[in-house]
C-alpha positions as CSV (number, residue, x, y, z in Angstrom):
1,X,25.4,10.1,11.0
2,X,22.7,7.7,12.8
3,X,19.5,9.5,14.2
4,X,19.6,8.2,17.4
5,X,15.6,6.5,18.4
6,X,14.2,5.2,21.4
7,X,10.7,3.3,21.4
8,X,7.9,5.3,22.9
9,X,5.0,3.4,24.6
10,X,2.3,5.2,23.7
11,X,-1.3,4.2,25.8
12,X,-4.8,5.4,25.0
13,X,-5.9,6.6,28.5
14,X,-9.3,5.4,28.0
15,X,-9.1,1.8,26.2
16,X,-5.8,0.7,28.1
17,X,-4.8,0.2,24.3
18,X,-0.5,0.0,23.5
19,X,1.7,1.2,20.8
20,X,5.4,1.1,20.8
21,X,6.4,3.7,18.1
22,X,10.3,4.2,17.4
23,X,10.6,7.6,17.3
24,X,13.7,10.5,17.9
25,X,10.9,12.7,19.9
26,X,8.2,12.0,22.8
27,X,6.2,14.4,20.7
28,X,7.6,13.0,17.6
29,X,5.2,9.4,19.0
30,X,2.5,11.4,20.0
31,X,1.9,13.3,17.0
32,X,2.5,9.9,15.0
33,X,0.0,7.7,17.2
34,X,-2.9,10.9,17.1
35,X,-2.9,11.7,13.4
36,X,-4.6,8.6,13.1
37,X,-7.7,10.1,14.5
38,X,-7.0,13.7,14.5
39,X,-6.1,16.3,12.0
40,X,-4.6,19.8,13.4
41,X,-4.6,23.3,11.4
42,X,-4.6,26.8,12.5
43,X,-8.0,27.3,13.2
44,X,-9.8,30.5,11.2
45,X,-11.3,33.3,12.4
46,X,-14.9,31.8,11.4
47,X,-13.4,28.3,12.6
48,X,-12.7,30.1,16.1
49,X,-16.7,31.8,15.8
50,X,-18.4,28.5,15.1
51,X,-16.7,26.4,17.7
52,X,-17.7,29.4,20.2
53,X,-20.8,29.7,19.4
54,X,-21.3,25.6,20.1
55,X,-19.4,26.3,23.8
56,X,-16.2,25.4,22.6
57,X,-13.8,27.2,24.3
58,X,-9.9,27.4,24.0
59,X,-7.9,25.2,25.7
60,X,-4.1,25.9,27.1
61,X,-1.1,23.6,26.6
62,X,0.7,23.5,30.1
63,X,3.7,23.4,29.0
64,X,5.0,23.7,24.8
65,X,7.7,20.4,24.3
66,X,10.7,21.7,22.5
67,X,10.2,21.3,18.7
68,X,11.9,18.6,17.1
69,X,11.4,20.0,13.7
70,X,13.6,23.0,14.6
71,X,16.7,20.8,15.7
C-alpha cells in the first residue's frame, strides 16, 4: 500500500528562507526542517532548575497536532 505524501512548504519566519519537504504529516515537515538546528529531549529535573534559574520559563503549545507516529 502507497503512503500517500503531499509537499510541505516550509518558511523560516525570520530569513523569508523556503523548503519544500515531501512529507505524510505537517508535523512530520516541521520536525524534519527543525532538527537541523534543534535537538528535543525530556528536559530533567536539574535541566528544568538551570534554565529557571537563567529566566527561562515554560512555554505552552496551543494546540498538540495529532501524532503521526501513533497512526
Amino acid at each position: 500500500m502507497a503512503t500517500n505524501t503531499r509537499i510541505y512548504q516550509v518558511v523560516h519566519k525570520a530569513s523569508n528562507t523556503v523548503r519544500l519537504v515531501r512529507a505524510t504529516h505537517q508535523a512530520s515537515a516541521l520536525r524534519h526542517v527543525s532538527s537541523d538546528a534543534y535537538d528535543c529531549s525530556v528536559a530533567s529535573q536539574e535541566d528544568i532548575v538551570a534554565a529557571m534559574e537563567k529566566g527561562i520559563r515554560p512555554e505552552d503549545v496551543k494546540a498538540e497536532p495529532a501524532d503521526p507516529a501513533a497512526s
